[in-house]
C-alpha positions in Angstrom: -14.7 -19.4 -8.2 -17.4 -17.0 -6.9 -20.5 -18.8 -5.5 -23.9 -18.2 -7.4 -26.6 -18.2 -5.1 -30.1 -18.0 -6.1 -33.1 -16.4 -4.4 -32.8 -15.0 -1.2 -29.8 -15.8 -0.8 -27.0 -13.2 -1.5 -29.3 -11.9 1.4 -28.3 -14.6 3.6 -24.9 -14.8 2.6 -24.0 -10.6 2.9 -25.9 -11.5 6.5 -23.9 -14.7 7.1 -20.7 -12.5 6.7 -21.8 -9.6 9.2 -22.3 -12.2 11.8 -19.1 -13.5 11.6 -17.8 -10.0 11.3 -19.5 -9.5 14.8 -18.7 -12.7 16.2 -14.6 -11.9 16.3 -15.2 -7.8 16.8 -17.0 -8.9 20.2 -14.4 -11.9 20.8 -11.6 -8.6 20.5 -13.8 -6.7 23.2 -13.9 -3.9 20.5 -17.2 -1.7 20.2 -18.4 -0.9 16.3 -17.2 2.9 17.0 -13.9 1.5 18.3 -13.4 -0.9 15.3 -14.7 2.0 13.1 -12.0 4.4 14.4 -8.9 1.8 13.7 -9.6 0.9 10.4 -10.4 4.1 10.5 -14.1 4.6 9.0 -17.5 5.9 9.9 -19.4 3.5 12.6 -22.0 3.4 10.4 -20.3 1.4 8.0 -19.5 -1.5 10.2 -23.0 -1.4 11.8 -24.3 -1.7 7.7 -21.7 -4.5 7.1 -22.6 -6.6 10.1 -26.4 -6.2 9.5 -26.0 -7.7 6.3 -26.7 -4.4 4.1 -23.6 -3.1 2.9 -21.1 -4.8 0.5 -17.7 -4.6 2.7 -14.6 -2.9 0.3 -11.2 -4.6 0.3 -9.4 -2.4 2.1 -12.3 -2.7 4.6 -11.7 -6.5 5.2 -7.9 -6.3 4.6 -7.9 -4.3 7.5 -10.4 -6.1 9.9 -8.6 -9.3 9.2 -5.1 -7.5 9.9 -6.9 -5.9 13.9 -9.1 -8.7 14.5 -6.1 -11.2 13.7 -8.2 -13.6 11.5 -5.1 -14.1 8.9 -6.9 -14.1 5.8 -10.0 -15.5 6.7 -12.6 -11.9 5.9 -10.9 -11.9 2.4 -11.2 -15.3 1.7 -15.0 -15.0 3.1 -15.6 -11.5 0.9 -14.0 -12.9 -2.4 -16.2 -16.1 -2.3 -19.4 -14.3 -1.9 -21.6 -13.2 -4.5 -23.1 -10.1 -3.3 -25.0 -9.1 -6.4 -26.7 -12.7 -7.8 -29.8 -10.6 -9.4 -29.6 -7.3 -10.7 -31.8 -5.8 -12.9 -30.3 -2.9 -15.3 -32.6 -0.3 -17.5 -33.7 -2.1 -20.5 -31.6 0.6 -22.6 -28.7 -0.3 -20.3 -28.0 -3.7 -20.2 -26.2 -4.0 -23.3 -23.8 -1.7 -21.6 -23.9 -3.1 -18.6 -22.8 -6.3 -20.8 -19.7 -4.4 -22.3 -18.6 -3.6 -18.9 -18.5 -7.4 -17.6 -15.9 -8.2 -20.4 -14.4 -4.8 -20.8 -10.2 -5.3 -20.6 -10.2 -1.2 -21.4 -12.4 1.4 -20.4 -11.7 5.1 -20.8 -14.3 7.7 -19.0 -15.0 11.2 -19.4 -17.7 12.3 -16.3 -19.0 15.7 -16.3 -21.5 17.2 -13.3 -21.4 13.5 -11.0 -19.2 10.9 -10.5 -19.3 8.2 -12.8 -21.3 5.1 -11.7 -18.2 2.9 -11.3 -16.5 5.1 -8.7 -19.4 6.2 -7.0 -20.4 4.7 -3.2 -23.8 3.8 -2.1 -24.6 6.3 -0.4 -24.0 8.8 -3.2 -25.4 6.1 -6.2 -28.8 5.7 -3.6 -28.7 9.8 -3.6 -28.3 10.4 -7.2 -31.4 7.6 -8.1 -33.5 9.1 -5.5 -33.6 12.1 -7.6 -34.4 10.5 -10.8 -36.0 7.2 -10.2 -40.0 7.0 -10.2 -40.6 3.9 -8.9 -39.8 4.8 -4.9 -37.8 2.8 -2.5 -37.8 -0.5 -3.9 -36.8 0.5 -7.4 -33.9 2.6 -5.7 -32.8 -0.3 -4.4 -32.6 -2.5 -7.4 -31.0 0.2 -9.4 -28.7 0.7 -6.4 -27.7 -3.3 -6.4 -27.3 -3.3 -10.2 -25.0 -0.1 -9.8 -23.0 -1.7 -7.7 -22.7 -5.0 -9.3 -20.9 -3.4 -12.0 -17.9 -1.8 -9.8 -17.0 -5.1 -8.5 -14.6 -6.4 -10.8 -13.0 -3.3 -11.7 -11.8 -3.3 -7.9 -10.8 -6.1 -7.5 -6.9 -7.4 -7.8 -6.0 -7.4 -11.4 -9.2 -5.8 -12.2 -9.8 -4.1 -15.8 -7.7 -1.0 -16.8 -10.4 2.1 -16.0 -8.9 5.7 -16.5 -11.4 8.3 -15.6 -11.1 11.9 -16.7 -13.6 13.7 -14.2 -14.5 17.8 -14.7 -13.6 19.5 -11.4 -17.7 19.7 -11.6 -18.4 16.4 -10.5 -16.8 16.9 -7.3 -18.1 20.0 -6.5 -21.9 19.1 -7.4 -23.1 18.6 -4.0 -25.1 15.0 -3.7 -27.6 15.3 -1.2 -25.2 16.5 1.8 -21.6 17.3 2.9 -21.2 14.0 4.2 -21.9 12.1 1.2 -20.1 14.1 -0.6 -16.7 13.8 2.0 -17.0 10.0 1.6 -17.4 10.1 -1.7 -14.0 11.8 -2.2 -12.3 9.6 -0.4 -13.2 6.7 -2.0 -12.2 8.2 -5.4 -8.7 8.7 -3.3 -9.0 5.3 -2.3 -9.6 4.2 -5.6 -7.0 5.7 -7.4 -4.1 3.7 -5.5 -5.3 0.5 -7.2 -2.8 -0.2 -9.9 -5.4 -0.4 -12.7 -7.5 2.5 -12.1 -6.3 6.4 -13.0 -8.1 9.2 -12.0 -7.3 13.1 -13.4 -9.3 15.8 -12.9 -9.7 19.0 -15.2 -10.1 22.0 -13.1 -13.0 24.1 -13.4 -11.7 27.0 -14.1 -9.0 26.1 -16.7 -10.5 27.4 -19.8 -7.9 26.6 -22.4 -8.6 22.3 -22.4 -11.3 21.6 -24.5 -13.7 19.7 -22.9 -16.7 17.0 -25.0 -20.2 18.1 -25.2 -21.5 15.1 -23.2 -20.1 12.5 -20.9 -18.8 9.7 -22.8 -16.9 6.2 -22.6 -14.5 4.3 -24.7 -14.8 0.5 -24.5 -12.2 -2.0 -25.5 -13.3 -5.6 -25.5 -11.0 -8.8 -25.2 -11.4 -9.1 -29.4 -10.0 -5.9 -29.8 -13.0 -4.0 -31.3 -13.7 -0.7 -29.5 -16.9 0.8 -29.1 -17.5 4.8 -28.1 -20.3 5.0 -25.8 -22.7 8.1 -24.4 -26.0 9.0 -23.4 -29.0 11.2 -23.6 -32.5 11.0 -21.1 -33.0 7.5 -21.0 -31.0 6.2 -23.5 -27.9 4.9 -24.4 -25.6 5.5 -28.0 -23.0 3.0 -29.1 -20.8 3.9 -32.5 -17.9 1.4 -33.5 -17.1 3.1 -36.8 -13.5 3.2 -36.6 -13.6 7.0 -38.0 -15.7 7.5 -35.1 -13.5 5.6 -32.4 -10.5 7.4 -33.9 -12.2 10.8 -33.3 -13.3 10.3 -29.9 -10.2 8.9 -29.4 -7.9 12.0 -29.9 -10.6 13.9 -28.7 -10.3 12.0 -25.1 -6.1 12.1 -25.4 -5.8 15.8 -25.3 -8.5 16.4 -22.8 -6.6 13.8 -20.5 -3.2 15.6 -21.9 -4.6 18.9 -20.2 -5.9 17.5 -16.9 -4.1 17.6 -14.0 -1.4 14.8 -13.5 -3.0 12.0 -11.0 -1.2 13.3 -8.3 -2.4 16.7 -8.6 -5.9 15.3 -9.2 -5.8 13.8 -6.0 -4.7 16.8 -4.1 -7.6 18.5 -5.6 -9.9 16.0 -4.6 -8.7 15.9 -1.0 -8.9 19.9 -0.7 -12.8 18.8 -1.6 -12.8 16.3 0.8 -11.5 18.7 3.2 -14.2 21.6 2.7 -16.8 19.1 3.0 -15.0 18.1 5.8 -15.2 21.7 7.8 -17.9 22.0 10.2 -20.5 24.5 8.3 -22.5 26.0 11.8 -20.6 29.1 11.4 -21.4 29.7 7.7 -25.3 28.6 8.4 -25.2 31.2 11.2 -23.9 34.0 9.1 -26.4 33.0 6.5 -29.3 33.2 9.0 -27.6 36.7 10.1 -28.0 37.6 6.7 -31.7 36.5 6.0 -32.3 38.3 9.1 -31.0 41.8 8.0 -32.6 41.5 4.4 -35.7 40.9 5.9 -35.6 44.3 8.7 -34.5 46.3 5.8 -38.1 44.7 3.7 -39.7 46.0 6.7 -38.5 49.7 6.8 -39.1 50.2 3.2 -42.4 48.2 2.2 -39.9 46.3 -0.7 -38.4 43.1 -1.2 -34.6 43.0 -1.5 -34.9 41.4 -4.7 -37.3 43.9 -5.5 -34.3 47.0 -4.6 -31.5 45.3 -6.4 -33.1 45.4 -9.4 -33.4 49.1 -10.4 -29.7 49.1 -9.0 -28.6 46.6 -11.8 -30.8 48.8 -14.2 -28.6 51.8 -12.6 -25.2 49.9 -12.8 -25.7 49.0 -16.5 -25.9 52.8 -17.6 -22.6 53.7 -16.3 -19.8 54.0 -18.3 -17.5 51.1 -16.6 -19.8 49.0 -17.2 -20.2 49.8 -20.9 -18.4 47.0 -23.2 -14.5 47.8 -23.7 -13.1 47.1 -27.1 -9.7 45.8 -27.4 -7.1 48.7 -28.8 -4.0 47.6 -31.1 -1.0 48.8 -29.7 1.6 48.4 -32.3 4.9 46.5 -30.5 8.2 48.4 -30.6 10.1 46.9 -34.1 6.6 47.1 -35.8 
């Protein structure tokens, strides 16, 4: 049974946990970059796990335990912690966030971002520092709270959670390459767990029909479902069976006309890839680029967006570019 600690200290305990974490690293005369590269991960990470500020991920312990040859002992530690004793959701949120703590289903459809539950911290604390008000500390919280609700759809024998992601939310860029790189792999990490599917519709496939909005389908241990979306600051739950049974059939065929879940994760890793590439080159050409439009503003006293406009005007008027009409061509036998 998970420990409730109060105050302070999930603080203490997250902290307790990095310097132990240090403790057997140092024992193994193993630097945090040289740990880092055998798990393999970014150094970063195990600096932010043994300072107490990052929430480790199984197959983070699973495999410190297995090279600092602690048996069990990180897992035991990581699964007897509770990282998140006080979170604070959104008023409008909570009774959402209450779902998902008893949830034995849940079906997503994510459009334009990741959907909370798959997303890291680094992209969650991105995605808040665009839309939350309140500055740092209020990122934080809403950060915490985030991730409090992941937790026990990753862990063993976790909740069934099929997601159904638009090609979109992967190639939204969150803040930088590299937030969007680990993000992808995490979504490939995730996606091995036996309880968690992830599909992908391209972006380009125009003939699945794809919902208006984002939207979730919640099955609770009762059986009742519950069809769940949102708008600015607000949340919409519907149980009318019609309703449910709509959505429903709505959510099969999109997910009948994603890709399978291995070809979802081949997409994602292509992303993961590009973000992956080192960009100087293309950030040189750009600057090669700025550099002629702005000598060619020079010699002729305009803009460039000022000369490519007459030159739409001019491409509009010709003929190839008036519309085309479709012609019937009868078929032979017609």
């Amino acid at each position: 049974m998970k420990r409730r600690n109060g105050g302070g200290g999930a603080a203490t305990t997250a902290a307790v946990f990095g310097e132990v974490l240090r403790h057997h690293r140092e024992g193994a005369g193993l630097t945090q970059e040289e740990l880092a590269g055998k798990i393999p991960c970014d150094r970063s990470l195990v600096a932010r796990v043994e300072s107490g500020t990052r929430v480790p991920q199984e197959q983070f312990v699973e495999a410190c335990d297995q090279l600092l040859g602690t048996g069990v002992m990180f897992a035991r530690l990581r699964a007897n912690i509770d990282w998140y004793p006080e979170v604070s959701h959104p008023d409008w949120f909570k009774r959402r966030a209450a779902m998902d703590a008893e949830a034995v289903v849940l079906r997503e459809y994510q459009a334009q971002v990741v959907p909370g539950l798959l997303q890291t911290e680094d992209y969650a604390r991105a995605l808040f520092s665009r839309v939350v008000r309140g500055g740092d500390k209020e990122v934080e919280e809403r950060l915490r709270a985030r991730m409090s609700r992941q937790q026990r759809f990753l862990e063993p024998g976790g909740p069934l959670l099929v997601v159904v992601l638009d090609e979109s939310s992967i190639r939204t860029v969150m803040q930088d390459a590299a937030v969007m790189r680990d993000q992808c792999a995490h979504l490939l990490a995730v996606a091995q767990r036996p309880n968690v599917c992830i599909q992908v519709v391209p972006a380009g496939d125009g003939s699945v029909v794809r919902p208006d909005t984002s939207m979730s389908l919640i099955r609770l241990p009762d059986g009742t479902e519950w069809v769940y979306s949102e708008s600015l600051d607000c949340g919409h739950f519907n149980n009318d069976p019609a309703v449910i049974a709509r959505h429903s059939q709505t959510y099969d065929v999109l997910r009948a006309g994603a890709l399978s879940a291995r070809e979802s994760a081949a997409l994602i890793a292509d992303a993961m890839e590009g973000y992956g590439r080192d960009d100087s080159m293309a950030q040189e050409q750009l600057q090669r680029c700025q550099w002629r439009e702005l000598r060619r503003s020079d010699r002729t006293g305009r803009s460039p967006v000022e000369e490519k406009q007459p030159q739409r005007a001019r491409r509009r008027g010709l003929h190839r570019n008036s519309p085309r009409y479709p012609r019937f061509r009868p078929r032979k036998g017609q």
